[in-house]
TORKOL-4160 file (C-alpha; in steps of 0.2 Angstrom, whole numbers, padded with zeros to 4 digits, m for minus):
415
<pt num="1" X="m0081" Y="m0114" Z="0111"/>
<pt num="2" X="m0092" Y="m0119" Z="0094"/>
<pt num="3" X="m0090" Y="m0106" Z="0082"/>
<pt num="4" X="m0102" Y="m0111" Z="0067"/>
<pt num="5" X="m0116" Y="m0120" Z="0067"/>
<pt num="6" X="m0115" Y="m0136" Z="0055"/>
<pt num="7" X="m0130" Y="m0142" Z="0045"/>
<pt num="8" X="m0138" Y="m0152" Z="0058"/>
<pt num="9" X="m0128" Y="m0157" Z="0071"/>
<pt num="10" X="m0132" Y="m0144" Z="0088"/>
<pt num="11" X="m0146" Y="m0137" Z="0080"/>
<pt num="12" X="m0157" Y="m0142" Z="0094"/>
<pt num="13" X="m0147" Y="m0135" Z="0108"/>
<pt num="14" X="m0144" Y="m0118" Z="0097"/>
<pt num="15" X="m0161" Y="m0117" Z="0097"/>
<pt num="16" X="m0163" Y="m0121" Z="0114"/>
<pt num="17" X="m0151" Y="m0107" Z="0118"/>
<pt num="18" X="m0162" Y="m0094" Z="0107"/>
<pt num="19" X="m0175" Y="m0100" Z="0117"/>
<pt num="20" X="m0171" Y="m0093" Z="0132"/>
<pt num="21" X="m0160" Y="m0081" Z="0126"/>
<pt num="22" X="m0178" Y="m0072" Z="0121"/>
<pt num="23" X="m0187" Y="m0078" Z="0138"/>
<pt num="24" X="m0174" Y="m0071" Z="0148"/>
<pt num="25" X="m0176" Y="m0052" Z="0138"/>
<pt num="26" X="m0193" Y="m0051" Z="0141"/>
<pt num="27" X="m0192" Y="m0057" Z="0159"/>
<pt num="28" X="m0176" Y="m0045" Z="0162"/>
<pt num="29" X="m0187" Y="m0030" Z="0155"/>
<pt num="30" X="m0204" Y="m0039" Z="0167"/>
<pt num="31" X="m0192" Y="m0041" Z="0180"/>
<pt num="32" X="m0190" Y="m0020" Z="0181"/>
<pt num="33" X="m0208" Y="m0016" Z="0177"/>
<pt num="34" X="m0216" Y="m0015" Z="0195"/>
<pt num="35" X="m0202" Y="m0005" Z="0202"/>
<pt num="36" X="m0198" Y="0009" Z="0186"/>
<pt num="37" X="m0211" Y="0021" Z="0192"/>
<pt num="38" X="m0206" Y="0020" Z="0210"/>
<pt num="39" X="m0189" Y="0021" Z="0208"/>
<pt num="40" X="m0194" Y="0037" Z="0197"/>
<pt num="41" X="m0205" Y="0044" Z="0211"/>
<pt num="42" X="m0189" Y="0044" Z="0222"/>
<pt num="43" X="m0177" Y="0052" Z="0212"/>
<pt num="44" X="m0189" Y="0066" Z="0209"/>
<pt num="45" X="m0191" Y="0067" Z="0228"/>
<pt num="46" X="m0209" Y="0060" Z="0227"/>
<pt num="47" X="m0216" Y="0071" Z="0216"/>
<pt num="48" X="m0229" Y="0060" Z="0208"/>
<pt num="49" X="m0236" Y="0071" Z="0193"/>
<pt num="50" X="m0221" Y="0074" Z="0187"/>
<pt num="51" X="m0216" Y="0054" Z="0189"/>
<pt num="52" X="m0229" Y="0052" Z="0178"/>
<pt num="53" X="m0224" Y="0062" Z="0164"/>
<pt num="54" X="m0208" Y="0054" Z="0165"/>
<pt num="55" X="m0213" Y="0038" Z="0165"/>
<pt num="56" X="m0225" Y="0041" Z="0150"/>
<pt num="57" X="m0208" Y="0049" Z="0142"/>
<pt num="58" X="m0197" Y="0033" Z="0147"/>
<pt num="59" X="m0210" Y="0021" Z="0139"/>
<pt num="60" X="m0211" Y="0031" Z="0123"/>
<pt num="61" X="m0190" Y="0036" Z="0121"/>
<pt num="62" X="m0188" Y="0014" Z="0123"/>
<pt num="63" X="m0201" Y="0011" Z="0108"/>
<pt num="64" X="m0192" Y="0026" Z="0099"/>
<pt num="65" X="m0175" Y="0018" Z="0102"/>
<pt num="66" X="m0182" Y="0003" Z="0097"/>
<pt num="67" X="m0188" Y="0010" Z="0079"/>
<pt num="68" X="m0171" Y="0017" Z="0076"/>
<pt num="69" X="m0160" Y="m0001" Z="0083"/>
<pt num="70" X="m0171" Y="m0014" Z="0077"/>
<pt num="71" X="m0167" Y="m0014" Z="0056"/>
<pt num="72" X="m0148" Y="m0009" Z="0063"/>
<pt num="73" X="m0144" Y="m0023" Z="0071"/>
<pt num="74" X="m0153" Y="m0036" Z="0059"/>
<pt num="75" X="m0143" Y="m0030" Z="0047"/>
<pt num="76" X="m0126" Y="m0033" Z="0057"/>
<pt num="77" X="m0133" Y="m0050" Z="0060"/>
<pt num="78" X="m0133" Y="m0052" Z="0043"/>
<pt num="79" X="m0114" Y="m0044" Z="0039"/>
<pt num="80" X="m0107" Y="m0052" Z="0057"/>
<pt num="81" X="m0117" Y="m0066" Z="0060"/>
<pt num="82" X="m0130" Y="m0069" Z="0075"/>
<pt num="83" X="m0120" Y="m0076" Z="0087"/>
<pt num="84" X="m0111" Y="m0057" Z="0093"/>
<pt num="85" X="m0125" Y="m0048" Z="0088"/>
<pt num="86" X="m0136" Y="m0059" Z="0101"/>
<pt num="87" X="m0117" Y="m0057" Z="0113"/>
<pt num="88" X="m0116" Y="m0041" Z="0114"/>
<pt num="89" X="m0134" Y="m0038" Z="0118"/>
<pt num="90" X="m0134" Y="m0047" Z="0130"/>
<pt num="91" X="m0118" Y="m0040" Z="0136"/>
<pt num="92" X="m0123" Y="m0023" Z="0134"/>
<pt num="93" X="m0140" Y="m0026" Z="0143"/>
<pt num="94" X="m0133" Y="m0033" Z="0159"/>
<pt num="95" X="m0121" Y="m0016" Z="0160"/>
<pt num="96" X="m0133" Y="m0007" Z="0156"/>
<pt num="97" X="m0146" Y="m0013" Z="0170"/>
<pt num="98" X="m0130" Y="m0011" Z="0180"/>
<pt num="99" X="m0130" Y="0008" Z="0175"/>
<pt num="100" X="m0149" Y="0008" Z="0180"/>
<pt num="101" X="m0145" Y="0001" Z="0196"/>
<pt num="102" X="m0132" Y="0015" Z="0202"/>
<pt num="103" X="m0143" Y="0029" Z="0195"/>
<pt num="104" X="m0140" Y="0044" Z="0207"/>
<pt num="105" X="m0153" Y="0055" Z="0196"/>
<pt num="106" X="m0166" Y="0054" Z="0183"/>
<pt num="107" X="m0154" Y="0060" Z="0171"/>
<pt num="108" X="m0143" Y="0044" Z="0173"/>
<pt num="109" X="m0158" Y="0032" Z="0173"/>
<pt num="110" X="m0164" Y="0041" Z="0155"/>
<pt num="111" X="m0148" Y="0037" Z="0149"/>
<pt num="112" X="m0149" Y="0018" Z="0155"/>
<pt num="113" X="m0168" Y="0019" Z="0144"/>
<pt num="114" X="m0162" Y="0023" Z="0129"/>
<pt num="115" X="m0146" Y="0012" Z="0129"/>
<pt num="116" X="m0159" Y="m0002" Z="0134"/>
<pt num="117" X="m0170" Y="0001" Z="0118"/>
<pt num="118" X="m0157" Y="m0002" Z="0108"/>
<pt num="119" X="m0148" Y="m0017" Z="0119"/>
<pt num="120" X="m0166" Y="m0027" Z="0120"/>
<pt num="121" X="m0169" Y="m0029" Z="0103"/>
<pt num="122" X="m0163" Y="m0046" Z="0101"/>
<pt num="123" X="m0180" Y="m0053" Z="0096"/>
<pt num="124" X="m0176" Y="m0052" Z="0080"/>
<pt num="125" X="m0159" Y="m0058" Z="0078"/>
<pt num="126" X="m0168" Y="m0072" Z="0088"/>
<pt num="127" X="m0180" Y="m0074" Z="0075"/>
<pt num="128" X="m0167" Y="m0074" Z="0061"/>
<pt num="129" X="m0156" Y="m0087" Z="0069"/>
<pt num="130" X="m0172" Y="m0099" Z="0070"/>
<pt num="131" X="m0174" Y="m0095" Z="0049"/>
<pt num="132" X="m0155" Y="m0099" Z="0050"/>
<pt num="133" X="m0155" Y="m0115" Z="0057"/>
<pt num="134" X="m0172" Y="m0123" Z="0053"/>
<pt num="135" X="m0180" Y="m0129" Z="0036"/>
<pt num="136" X="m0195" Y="m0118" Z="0028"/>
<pt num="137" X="m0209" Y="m0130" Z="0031"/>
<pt num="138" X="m0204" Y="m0133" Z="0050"/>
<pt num="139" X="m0202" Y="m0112" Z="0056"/>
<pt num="140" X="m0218" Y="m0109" Z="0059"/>
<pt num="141" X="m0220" Y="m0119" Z="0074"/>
<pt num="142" X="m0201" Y="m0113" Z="0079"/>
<pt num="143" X="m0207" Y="m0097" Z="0080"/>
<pt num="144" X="m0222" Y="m0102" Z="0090"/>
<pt num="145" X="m0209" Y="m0109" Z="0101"/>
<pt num="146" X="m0201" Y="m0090" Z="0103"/>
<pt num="147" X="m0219" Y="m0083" Z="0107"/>
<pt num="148" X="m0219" Y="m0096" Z="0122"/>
<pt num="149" X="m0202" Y="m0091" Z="0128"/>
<pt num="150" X="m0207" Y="m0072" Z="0126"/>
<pt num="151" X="m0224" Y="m0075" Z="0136"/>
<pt num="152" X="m0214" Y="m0085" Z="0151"/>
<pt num="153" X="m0203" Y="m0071" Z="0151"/>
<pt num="154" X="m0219" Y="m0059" Z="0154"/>
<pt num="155" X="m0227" Y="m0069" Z="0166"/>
<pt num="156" X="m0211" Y="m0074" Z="0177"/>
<pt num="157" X="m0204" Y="m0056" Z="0177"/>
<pt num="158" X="m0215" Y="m0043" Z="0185"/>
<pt num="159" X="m0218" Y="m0057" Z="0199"/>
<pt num="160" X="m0200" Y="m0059" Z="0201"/>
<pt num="161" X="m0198" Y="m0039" Z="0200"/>
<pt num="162" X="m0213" Y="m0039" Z="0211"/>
<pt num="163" X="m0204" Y="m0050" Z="0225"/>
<pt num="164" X="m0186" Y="m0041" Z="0223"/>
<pt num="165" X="m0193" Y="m0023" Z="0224"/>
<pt num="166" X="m0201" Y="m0028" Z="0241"/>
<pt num="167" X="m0183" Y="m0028" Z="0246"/>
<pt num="168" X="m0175" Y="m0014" Z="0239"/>
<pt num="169" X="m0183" Y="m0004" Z="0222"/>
<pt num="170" X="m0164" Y="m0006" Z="0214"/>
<pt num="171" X="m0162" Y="m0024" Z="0217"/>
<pt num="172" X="m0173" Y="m0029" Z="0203"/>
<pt num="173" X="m0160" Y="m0019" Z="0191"/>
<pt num="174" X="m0148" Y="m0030" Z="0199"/>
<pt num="175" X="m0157" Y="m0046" Z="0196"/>
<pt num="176" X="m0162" Y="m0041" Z="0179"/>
<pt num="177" X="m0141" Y="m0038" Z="0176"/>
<pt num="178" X="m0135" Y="m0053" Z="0183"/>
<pt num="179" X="m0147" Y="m0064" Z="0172"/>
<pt num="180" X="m0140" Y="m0056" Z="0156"/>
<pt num="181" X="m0124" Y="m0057" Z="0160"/>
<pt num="182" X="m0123" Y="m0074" Z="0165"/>
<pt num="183" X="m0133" Y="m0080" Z="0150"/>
<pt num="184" X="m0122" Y="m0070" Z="0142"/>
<pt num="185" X="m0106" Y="m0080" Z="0146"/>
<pt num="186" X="m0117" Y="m0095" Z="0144"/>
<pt num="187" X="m0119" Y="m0090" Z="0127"/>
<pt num="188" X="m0100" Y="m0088" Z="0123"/>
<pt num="189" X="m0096" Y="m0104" Z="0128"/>
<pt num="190" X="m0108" Y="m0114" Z="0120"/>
<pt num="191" X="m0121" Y="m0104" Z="0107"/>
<pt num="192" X="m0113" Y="m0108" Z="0090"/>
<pt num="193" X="m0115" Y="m0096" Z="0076"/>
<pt num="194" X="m0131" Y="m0102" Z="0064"/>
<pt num="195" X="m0127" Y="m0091" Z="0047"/>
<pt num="196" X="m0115" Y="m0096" Z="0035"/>
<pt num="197" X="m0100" Y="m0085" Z="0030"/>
<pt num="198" X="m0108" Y="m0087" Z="0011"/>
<pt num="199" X="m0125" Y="m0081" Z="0017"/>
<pt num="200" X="m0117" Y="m0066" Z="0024"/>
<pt num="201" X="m0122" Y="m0049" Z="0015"/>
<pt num="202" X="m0111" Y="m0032" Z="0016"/>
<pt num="203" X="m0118" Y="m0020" Z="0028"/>
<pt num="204" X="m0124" Y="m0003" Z="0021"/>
<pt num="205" X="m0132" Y="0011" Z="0031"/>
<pt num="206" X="m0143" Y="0015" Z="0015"/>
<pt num="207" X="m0155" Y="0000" Z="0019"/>
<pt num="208" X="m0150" Y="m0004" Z="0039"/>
<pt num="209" X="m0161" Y="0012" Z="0043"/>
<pt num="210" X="m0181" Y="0011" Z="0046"/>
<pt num="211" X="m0185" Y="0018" Z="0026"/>
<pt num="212" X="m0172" Y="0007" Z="0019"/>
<pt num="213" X="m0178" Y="m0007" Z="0028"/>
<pt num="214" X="m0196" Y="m0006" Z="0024"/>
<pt num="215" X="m0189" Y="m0006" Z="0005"/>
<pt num="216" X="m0188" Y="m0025" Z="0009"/>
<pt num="217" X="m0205" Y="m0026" Z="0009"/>
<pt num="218" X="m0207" Y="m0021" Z="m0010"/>
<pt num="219" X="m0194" Y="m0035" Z="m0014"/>
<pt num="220" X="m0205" Y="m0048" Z="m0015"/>
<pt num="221" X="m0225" Y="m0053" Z="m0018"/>
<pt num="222" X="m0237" Y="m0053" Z="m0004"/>
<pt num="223" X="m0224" Y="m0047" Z="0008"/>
<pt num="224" X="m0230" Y="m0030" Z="0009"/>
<pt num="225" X="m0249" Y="m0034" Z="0014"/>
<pt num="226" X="m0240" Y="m0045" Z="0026"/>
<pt num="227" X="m0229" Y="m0032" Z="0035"/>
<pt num="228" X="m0245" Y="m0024" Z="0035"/>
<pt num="229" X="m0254" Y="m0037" Z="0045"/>
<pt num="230" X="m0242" Y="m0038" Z="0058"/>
<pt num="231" X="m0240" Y="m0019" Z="0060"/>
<pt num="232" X="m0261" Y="m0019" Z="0059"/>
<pt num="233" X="m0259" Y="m0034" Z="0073"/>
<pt num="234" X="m0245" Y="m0026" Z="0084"/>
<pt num="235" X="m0258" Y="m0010" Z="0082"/>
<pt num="236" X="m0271" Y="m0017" Z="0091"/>
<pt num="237" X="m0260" Y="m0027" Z="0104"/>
<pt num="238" X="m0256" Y="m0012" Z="0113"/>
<pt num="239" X="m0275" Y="m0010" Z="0118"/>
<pt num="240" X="m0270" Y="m0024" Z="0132"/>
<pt num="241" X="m0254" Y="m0014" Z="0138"/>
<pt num="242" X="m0263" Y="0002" Z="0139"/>
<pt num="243" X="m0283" Y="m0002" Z="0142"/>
<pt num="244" X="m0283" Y="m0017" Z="0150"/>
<pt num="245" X="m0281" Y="m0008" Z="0169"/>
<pt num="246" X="m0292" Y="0006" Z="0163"/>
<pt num="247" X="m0306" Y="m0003" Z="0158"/>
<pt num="248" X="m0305" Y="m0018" Z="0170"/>
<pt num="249" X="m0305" Y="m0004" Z="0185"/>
<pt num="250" X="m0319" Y="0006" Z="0178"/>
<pt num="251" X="m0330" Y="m0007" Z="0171"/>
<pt num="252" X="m0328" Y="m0023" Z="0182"/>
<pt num="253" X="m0321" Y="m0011" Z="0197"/>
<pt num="254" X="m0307" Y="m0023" Z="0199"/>
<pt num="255" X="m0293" Y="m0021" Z="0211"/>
<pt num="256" X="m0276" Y="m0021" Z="0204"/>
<pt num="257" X="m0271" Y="m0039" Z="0211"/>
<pt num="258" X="m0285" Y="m0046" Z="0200"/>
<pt num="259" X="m0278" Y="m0036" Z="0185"/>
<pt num="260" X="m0262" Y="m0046" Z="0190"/>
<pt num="261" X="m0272" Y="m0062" Z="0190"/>
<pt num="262" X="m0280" Y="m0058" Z="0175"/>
<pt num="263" X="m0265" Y="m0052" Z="0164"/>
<pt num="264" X="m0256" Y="m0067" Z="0172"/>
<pt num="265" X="m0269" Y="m0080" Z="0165"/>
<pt num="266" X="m0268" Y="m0070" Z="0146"/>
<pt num="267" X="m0250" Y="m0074" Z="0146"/>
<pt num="268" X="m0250" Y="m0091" Z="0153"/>
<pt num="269" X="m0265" Y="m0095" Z="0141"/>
<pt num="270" X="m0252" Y="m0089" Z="0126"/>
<pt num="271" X="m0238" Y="m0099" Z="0131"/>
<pt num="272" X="m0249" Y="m0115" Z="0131"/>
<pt num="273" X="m0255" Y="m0113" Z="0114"/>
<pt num="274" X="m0239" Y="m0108" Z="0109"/>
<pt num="275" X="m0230" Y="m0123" Z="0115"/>
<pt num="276" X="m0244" Y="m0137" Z="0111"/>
<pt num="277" X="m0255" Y="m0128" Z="0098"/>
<pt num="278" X="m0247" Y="m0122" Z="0086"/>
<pt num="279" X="m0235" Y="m0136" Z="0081"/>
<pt num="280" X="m0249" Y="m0147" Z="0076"/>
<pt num="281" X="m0260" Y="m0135" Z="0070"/>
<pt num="282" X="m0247" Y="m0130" Z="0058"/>
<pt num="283" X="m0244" Y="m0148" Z="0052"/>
<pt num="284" X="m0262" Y="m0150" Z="0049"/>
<pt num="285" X="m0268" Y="m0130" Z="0041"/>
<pt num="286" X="m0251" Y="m0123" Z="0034"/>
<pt num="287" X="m0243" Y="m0108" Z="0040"/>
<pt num="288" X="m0260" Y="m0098" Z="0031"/>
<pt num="289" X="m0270" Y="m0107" Z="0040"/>
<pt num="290" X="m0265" Y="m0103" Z="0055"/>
<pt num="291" X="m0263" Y="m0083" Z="0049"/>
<pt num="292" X="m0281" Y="m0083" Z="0046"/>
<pt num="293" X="m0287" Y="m0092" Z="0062"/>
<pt num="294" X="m0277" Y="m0081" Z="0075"/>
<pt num="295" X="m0285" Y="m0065" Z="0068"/>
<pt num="296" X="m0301" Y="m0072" Z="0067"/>
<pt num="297" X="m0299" Y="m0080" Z="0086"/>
<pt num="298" X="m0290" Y="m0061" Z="0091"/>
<pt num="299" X="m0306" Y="m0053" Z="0082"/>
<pt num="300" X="m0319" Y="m0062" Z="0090"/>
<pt num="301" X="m0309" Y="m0062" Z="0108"/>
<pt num="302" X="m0307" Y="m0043" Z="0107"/>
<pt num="303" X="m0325" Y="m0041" Z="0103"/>
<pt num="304" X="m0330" Y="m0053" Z="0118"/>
<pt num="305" X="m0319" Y="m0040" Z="0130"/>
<pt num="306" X="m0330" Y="m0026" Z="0124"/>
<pt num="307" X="m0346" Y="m0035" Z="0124"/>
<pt num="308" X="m0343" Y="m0043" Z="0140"/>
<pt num="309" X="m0358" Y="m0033" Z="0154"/>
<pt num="310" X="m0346" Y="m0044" Z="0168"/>
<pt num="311" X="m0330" Y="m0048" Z="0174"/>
<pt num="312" X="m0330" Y="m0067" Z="0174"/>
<pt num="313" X="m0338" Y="m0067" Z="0157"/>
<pt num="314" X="m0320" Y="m0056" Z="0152"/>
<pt num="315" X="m0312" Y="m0070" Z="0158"/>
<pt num="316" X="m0318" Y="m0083" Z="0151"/>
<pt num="317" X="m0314" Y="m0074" Z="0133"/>
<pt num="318" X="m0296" Y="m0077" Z="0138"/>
<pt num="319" X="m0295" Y="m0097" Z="0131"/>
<pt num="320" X="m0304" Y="m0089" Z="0115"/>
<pt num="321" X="m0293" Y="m0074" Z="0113"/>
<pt num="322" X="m0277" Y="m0084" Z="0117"/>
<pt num="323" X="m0278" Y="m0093" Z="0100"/>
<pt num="324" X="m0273" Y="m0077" Z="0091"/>
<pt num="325" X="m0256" Y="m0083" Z="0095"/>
<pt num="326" X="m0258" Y="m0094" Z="0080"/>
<pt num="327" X="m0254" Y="m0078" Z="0072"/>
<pt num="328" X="m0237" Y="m0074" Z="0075"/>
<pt num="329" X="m0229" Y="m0090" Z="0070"/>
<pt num="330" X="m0240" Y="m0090" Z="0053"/>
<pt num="331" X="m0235" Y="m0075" Z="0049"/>
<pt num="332" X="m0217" Y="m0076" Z="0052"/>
<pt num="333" X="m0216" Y="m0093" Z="0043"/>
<pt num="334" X="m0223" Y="m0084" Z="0028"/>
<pt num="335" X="m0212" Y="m0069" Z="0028"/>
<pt num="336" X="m0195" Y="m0079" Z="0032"/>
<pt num="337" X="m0198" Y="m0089" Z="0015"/>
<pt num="338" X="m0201" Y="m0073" Z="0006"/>
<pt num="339" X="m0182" Y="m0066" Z="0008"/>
<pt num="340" X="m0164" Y="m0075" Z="0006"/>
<pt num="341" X="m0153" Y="m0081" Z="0020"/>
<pt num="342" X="m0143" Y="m0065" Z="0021"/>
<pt num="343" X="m0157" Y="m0054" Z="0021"/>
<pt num="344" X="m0167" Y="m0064" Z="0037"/>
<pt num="345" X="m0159" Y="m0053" Z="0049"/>
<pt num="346" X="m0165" Y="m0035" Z="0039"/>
<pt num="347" X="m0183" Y="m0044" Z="0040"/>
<pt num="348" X="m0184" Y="m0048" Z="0056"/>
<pt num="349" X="m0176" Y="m0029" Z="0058"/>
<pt num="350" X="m0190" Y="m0021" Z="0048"/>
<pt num="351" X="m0203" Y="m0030" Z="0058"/>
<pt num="352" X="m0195" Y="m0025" Z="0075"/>
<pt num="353" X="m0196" Y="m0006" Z="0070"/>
<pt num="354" X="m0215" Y="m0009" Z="0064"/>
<pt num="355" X="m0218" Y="m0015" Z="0081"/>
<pt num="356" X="m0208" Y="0001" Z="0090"/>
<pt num="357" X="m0220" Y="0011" Z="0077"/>
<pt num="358" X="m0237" Y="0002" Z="0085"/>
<pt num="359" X="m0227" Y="0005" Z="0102"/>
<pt num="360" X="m0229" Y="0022" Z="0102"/>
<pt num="361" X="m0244" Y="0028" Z="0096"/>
<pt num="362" X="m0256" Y="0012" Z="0100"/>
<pt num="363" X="m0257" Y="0018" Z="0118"/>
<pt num="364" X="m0260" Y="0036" Z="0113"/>
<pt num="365" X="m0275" Y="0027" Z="0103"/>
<pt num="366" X="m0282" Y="0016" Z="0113"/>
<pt num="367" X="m0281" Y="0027" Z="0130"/>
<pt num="368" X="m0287" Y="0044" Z="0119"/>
<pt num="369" X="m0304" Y="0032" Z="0115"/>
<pt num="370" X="m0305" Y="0026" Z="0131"/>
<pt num="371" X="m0305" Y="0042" Z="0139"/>
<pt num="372" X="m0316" Y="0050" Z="0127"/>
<pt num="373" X="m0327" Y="0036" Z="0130"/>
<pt num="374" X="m0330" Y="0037" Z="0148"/>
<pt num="375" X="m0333" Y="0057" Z="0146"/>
<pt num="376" X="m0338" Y="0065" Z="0131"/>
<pt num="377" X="m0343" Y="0051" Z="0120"/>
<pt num="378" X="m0352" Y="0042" Z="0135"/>
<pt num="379" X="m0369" Y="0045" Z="0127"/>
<pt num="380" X="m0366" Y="0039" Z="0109"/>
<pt num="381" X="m0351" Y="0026" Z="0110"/>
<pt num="382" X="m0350" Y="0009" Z="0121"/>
<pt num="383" X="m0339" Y="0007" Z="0136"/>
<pt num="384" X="m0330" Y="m0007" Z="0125"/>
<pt num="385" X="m0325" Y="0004" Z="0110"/>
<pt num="386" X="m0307" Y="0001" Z="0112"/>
<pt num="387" X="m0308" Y="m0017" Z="0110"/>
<pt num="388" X="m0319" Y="m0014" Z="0096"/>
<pt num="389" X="m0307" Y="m0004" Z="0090"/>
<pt num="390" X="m0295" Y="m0016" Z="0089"/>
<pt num="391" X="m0305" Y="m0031" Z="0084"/>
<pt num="392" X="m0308" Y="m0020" Z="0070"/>
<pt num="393" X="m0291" Y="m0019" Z="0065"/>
<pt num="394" X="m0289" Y="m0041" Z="0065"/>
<pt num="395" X="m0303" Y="m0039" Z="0051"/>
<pt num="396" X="m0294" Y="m0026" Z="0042"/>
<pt num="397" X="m0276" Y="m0037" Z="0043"/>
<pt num="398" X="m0288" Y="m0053" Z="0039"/>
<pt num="399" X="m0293" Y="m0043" Z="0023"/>
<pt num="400" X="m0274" Y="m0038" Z="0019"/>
<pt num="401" X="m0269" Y="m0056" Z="0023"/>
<pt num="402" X="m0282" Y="m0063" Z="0010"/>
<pt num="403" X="m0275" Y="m0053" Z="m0003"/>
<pt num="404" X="m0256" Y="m0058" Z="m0004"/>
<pt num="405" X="m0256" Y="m0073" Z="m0014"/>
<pt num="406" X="m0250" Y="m0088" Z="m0007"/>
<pt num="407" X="m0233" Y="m0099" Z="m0014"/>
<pt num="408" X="m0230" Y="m0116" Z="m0009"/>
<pt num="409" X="m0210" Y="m0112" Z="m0010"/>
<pt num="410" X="m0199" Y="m0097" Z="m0004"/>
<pt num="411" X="m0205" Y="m0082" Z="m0015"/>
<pt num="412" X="m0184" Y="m0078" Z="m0016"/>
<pt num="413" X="m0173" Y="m0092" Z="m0015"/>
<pt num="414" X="m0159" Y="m0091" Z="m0003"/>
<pt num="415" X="m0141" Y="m0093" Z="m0010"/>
């Protein structure tokens, strides 16, 4: 068993490892989506409505979980180390899928929610493990390579969750806990540790909590306006999770298999310019460049999906739309040079809980316009508000991004 990571030497498998390390989450959670409100339905003895409400409540408890976990947990990757923090989620997600699986009441399958919120967020120890391992100039497109896994993951899972459930509705939990399991011993046997005993910074509860952790953002210049772009981004993200079904029932009258289709090409369409895109385009623009071009590309593509009179002209705004996931990687890059070695994991931690925060009330957003939309505002305000909405929102975190002042070198040096 390898136990630290040297300088170079299995740096690639490492990474290989983080890799699917972060495609297997994502597909794991994928793999339990098309059977959650099902199985919900049945332990409240088909009662629907009230399957709803709870479902709504699940979705909400995770992203809370989440808020709460994420700055945690990058915080004891940066006391520990990656390699148990990464360990034990995977440990503790495969019991806990396990716990899902035997679920005699809804009470039980509550419980199995909220220990997955705090289990799953492994995507930014992931993230801090690639700042570990890899030299400034190179992380962008590393990070690129993590948005690929993370878009496999959410193209494979619901099919395979899909497939399972037409089995038994608890056998996906049982998939799902078998994959992190055995990726978990994978991982103990071969993941070595990436952060070095000297990088290693004491664990305090004062800054591993959501207030303390955004006091990282004040630590250094720029990094504020760019923890804003990526809440602004992640903001406008969830108009795809909760809209996207709305609005291509309503305005295109699609059925839900070409929702399927459709949501399927959006992440295929990621994961390509995620693996072939953003390497070179990185090389070539900088890790700014590509900042700027995936909001301008997410603007524009959002403001296609709500100008778009017919379906197959939505569709063809995906290739457009997908170039925002230039976004990510630039962004990270820029952040992960802005803070020291033993202050990665707190990053990464911080900008887990801002996504949790854009997880919860993004959907009450964008579903509230929509709604209002279709009814009250049906006179005065286009069907497409909601992705106007959000295309808004890109030209608001293009304008923050504009204004944090670019450094050639780490804005903090690590040591």
């Amino acid at each position: 068993m390898t136990d630290q990571l040297p300088h170079r030497a299995g740096r690639r498998p490492a990474v290989t490892f983080v890799f699917i390390v972060v495609m297997l989450d994502m597909m794991t959670v994928g793999i339990t989506a098309p059977v959650l409100p099902g199985l919900i339905t049945q332990l409240l003895h088909g009662n629907a409505a009230r399957a709803a409400g709870y479902f709504g409540g699940f979705a909400a408890i995770w992203a809370v979980m989440q808020f709460f976990a994420a700055p945690i947990i990058g915080s004891l990757s940066d006391r520990f180390g990656r390699r148990p923090v990464l360990l034990a989620s995977m440990f503790g997600l495969g019991a806990d899928y396990v716990v899902m699986a035997l679920a005699p009441t809804i009470g039980w399958l509550l419980i199995g929610r909220i220990i997955s919120g705090v289990t799953s967020a492994t995507y930014s120890t992931a993230n801090a493990y690639i700042a570990d391992v890899t030299p400034p100039q190179e992380r962008a497109a590393r990070f690129g390579l993590l948005g690929a896994a993370f878009g496999i993951g959410f193209v494979a899972g619901p099919a395979i969750g899909g497939l399972l459930g037409l089995v038994d509705p608890r056998l996906p939990f049982w998939g799902a806990a078998a994959v992190c399991l055995a990726n978990g011993l994978y991982g103990l046997f071969v993941v070595p540790e990436s952060l070095a005993p000297e990088n290693r910074s004491p664990f305090s509860f004062k800054v591993a909590n959501p207030v303390g952790s955004f006091d990282l953002y004040r630590s250094a210049r720029g990094l504020l306006n760019l923890a804003g772009v990526v809440f602004l981004y992640d903001l406008a993200h969830q108009v795809l999770q909760s809209t996207w079904a709305l609005y291509g029932a309503y305005r295109y009258h699609w059925t839900a298999a070409m929702i399927g289709v459709s949501l399927a090409v959006v992440g295929v369409m990621s994961v390509v310019v995620q693996m072939f895109v953003v390497g070179r385009f990185v090389a070539r623009f900088g890790e700014r460049g590509a900042l700027y071009s995936g909001l301008v590309f997410g603007a524009i593509g959002f403001a296609i999906y709500g100008l778009a009179p017919m379906g197959w002209m939505f569709i063809a705004g995906i290739p457009i739309f997908s170039l925002m996931s230039l976004l990510t990687p630039g962004v990270q890059g820029l952040m992960s040079r802005g803070v020291p070695a033993n202050q990665q994991g707190r990053l990464q931690g911080a900008n887990g809980s801002l996504m949790a925060i854009a997880s919860v009330f993004g959907p009450l957003l964008f579903t509230q316009v929509f709604a209002h939309t279709i009814t009250t505002w049906s006179a005065l305000a286009p069907v497409g508000l909601p992705f106007y909405l959000a295309a808004a929102l890109m030209g608001l975190a293009l304008l923050l991004a504009a204004s944090a002042r670019p450094r050639a070198e780490p804005i903090i040096q690590a040591g």
